[in-house]
C-alpha positions as CSV (number, residue, x, y, z in Angstrom):
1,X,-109.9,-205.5,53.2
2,X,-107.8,-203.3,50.5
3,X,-106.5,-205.2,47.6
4,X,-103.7,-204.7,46.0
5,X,-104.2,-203.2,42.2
6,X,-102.2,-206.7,40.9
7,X,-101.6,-210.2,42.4
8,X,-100.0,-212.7,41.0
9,X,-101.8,-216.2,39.7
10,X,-100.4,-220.1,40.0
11,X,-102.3,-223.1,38.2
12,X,-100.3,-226.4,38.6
13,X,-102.7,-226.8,35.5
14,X,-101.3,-224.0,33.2
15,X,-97.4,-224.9,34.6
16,X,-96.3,-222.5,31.0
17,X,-98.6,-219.7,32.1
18,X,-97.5,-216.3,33.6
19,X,-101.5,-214.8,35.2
20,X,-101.4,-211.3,36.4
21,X,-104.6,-210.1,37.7
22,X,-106.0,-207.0,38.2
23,X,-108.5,-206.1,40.7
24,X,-110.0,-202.7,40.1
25,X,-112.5,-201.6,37.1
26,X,-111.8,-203.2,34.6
27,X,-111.0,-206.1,36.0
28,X,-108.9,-208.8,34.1
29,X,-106.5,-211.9,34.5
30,X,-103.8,-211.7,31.5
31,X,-101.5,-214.5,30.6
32,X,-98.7,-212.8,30.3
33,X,-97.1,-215.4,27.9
34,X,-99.0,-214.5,25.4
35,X,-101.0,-211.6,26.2
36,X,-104.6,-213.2,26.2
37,X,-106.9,-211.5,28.7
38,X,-110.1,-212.8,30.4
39,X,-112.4,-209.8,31.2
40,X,-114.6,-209.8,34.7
41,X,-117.0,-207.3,33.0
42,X,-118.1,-206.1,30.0
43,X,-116.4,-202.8,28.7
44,X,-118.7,-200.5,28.1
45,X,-117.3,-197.6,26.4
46,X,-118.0,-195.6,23.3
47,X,-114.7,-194.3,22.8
48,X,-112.4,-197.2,21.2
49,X,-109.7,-195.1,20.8
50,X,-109.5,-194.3,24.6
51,X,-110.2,-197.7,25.4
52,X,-107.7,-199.6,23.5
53,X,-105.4,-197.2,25.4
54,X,-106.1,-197.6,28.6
55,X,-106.1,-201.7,27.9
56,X,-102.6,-201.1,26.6
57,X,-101.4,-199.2,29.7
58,X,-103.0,-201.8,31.6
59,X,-100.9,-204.4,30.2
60,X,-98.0,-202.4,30.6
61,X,-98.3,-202.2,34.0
62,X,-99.4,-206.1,34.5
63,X,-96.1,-206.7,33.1
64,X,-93.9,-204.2,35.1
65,X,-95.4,-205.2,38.3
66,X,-94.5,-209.1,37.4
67,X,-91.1,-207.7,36.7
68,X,-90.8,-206.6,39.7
69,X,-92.4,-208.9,41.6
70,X,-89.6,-211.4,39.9
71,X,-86.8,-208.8,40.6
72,X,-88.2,-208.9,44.7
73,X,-88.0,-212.9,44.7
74,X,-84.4,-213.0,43.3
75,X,-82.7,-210.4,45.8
């Protein structure tokens, strides 16, 4: 089976939560509400400066692939 890179996460428990969760290396679930993360695996990478921006890119594209998975349910 292929996944998708994103999918989208409901908890009835966590009604004021927004999850995202990515399923390739690294693999995360972000609450988009307020940008907490959960890691699947430890990052292993010497090179902070390239990590923190791929992380950041990451988010970036958590949050444009809820936007438009939002934009697909309104039309």
């Amino acid at each position: 089976m292929e996944l998708p890179n994103f999918l989208m996460g409901d908890n009835t428990d966590h009604q004021d939560a927004i999850f995202v969760i990515h399923t390739e290396y690294p693999r995360f679930i972000i609450n988009l509400v307020d940008d907490e993360i959960e890691w699947f695996e430890s990052l292993e990478r010497n090179d902070e400066d390239e990590l923190a921006i791929e992380v950041a890119g990451l988010i970036e594209e958590a949050s444009a692939f809820y936007d438009r998975e939002m934009k697909r349910y309104q039309d």
